[in-house]
C-alpha positions as CSV (number, residue, x, y, z in Angstrom):
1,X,-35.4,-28.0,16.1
2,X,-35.7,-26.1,13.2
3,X,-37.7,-22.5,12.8
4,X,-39.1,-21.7,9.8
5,X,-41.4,-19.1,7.9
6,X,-44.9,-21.0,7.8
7,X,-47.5,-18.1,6.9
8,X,-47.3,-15.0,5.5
9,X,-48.4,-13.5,8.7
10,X,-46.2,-15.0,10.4
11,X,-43.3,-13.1,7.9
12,X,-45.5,-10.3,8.2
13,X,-45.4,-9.8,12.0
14,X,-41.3,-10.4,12.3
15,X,-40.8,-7.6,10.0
16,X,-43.3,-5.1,11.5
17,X,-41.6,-5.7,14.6
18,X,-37.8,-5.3,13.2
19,X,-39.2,-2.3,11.2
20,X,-40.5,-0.9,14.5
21,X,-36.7,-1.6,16.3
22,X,-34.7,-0.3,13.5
23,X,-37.3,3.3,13.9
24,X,-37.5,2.9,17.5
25,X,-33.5,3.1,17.8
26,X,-33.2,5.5,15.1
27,X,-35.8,7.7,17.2
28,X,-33.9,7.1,20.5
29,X,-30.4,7.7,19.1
30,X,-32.2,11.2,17.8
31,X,-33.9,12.3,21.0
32,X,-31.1,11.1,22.7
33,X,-28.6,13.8,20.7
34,X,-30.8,16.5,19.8
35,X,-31.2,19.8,21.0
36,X,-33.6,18.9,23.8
37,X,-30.3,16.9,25.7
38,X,-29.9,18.4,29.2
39,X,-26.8,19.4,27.8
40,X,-26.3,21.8,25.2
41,X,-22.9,21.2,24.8
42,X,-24.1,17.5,23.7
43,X,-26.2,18.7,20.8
44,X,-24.7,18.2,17.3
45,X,-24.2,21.5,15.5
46,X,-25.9,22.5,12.0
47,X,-23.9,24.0,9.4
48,X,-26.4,25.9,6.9
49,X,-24.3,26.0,3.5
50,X,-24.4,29.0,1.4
51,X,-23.0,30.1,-1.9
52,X,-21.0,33.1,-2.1
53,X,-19.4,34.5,-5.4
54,X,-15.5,35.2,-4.5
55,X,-13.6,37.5,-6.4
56,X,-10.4,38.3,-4.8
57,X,-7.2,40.2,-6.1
58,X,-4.1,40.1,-4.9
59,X,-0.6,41.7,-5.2
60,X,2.7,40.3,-3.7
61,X,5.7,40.4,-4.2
62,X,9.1,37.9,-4.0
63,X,9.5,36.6,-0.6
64,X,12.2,33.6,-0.9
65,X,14.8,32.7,-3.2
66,X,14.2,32.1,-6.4
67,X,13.7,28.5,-7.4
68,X,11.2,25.9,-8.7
69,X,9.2,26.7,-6.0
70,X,8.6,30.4,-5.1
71,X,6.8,32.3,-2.1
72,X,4.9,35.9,-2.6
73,X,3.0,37.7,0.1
74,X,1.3,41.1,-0.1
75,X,-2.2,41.2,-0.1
76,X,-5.8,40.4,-1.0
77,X,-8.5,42.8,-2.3
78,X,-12.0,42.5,-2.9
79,X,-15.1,39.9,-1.7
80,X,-12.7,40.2,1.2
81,X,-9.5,42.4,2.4
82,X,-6.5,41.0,3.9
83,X,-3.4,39.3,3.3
84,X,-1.9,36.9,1.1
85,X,0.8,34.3,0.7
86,X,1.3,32.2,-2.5
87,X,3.6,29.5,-3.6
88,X,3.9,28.8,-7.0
89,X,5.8,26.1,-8.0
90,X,7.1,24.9,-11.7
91,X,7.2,21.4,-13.2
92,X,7.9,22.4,-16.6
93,X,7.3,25.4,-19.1
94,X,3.9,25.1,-19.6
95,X,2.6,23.2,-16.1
96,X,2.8,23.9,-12.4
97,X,0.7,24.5,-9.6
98,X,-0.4,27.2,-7.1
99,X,-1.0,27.3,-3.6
100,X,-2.8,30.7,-2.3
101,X,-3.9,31.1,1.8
102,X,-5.7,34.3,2.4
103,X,-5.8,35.2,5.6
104,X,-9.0,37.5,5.9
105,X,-11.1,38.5,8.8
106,X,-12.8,35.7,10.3
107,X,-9.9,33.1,9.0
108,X,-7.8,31.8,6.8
109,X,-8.7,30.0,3.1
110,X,-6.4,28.4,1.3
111,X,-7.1,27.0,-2.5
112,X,-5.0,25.0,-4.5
113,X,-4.6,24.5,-8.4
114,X,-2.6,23.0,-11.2
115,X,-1.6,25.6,-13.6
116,X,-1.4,26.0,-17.4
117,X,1.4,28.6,-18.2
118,X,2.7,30.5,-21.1
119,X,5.8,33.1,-21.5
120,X,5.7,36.2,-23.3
121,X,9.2,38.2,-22.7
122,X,9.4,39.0,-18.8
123,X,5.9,38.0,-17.9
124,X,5.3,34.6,-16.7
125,X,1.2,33.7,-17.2
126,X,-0.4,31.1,-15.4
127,X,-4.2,30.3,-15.6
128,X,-6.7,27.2,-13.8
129,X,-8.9,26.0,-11.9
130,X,-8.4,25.4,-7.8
131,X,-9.9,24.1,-5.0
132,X,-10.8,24.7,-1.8
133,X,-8.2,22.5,0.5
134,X,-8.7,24.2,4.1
135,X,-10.2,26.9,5.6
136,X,-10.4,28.1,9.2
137,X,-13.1,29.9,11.6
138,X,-15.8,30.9,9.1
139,X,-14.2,29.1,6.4
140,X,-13.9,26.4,8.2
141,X,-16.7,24.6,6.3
142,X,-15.7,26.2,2.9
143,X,-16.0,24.2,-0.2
144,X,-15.5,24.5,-3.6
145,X,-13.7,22.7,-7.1
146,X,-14.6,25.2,-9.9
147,X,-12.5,28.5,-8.6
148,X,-11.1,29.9,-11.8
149,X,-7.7,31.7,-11.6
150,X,-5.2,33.9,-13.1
151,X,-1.7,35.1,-12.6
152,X,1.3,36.8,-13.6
153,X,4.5,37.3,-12.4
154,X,7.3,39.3,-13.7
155,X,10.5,37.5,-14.4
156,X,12.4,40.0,-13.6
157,X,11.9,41.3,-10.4
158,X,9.2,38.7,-9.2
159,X,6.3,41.1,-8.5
160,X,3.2,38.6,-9.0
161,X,-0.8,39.5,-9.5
162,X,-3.7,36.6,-8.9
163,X,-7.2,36.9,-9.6
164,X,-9.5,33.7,-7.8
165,X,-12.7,34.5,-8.6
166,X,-15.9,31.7,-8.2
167,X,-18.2,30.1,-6.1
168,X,-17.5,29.2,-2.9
169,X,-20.0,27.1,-0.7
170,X,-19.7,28.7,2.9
């Protein structure tokens, strides 16, 4: 025996009642996690994002061989004091990338970008635009695509500046 659909209150009444079992177990799942759980270890934590403008200097100097890929540490200055290690790596003359962690109080954040470079005499420049690829204890949430940058480095003696500066949504 077939069933079928054989008034519209009939169709009516079937999808009042699903509608009221899809709300009822959205409710339930709800109460059932919220804050008023027995437990408060059970409850699901909220994360409140903020924007922050970063602007963060750094100095460093040579701290592995010279290669394609190089590592500088020194440190950070500005939205937030600390220290800093980069690795800058070349693919050509005019592209590479960066990779800068700054390790800050309250964590780490790290940012990552493909760079446009130039040469003029001993200075290497690189300039573009990084993201935010990790970030620990209060960065752990951190966010953001649109983090300009700048850098030089000398060629000769591999003493590097950066300058990240943009949004950041904490």
């Amino acid at each position: 025996m077939s069933v079928g659909f054989t008034s519209i209150v009939s169709r009516r009444r079937i999808l009042s009642i699903l509608a009221a079992m899809v709300l009822s177990t959205v409710v339930g799942t709800t109460a059932s996690t919220g804050a008023a759980s027995p437990r408060a270890g059970d409850a699901p934590k909220a994360h409140i994002s903020r924007l922050q403008t970063v602007t963060q200097r750094s100095r460093m100097h040579l701290a592995s061989a010279p290669g394609v890929t190089i590592k500088e540490v020194g440190t950070t200055a500005g939205t937030y004091n600390g220290t800093v290690v980069a690795y800058v790596t070349s693919y050509s003359v005019s592209r590479g990338s960066l990779t800068l962690t700054a390790y800050v109080p309250g964590g780490t954040l790290t940012v990552r970008g493909e760079t446009h470079n130039h040469v003029a005499g001993s200075i290497g420049y690189s300039e573009g635009v990084a993201r935010v690829i990790r970030g620990t204890g209060k960065f752990a949430h951190a966010s953001s695509n649109s983090l300009r940058f700048h850098a030089q480095i000398n060629r000769q003696n591999f003493h590097a500046t950066a300058e990240v500066h943009g949004q950041v949504s904490l």
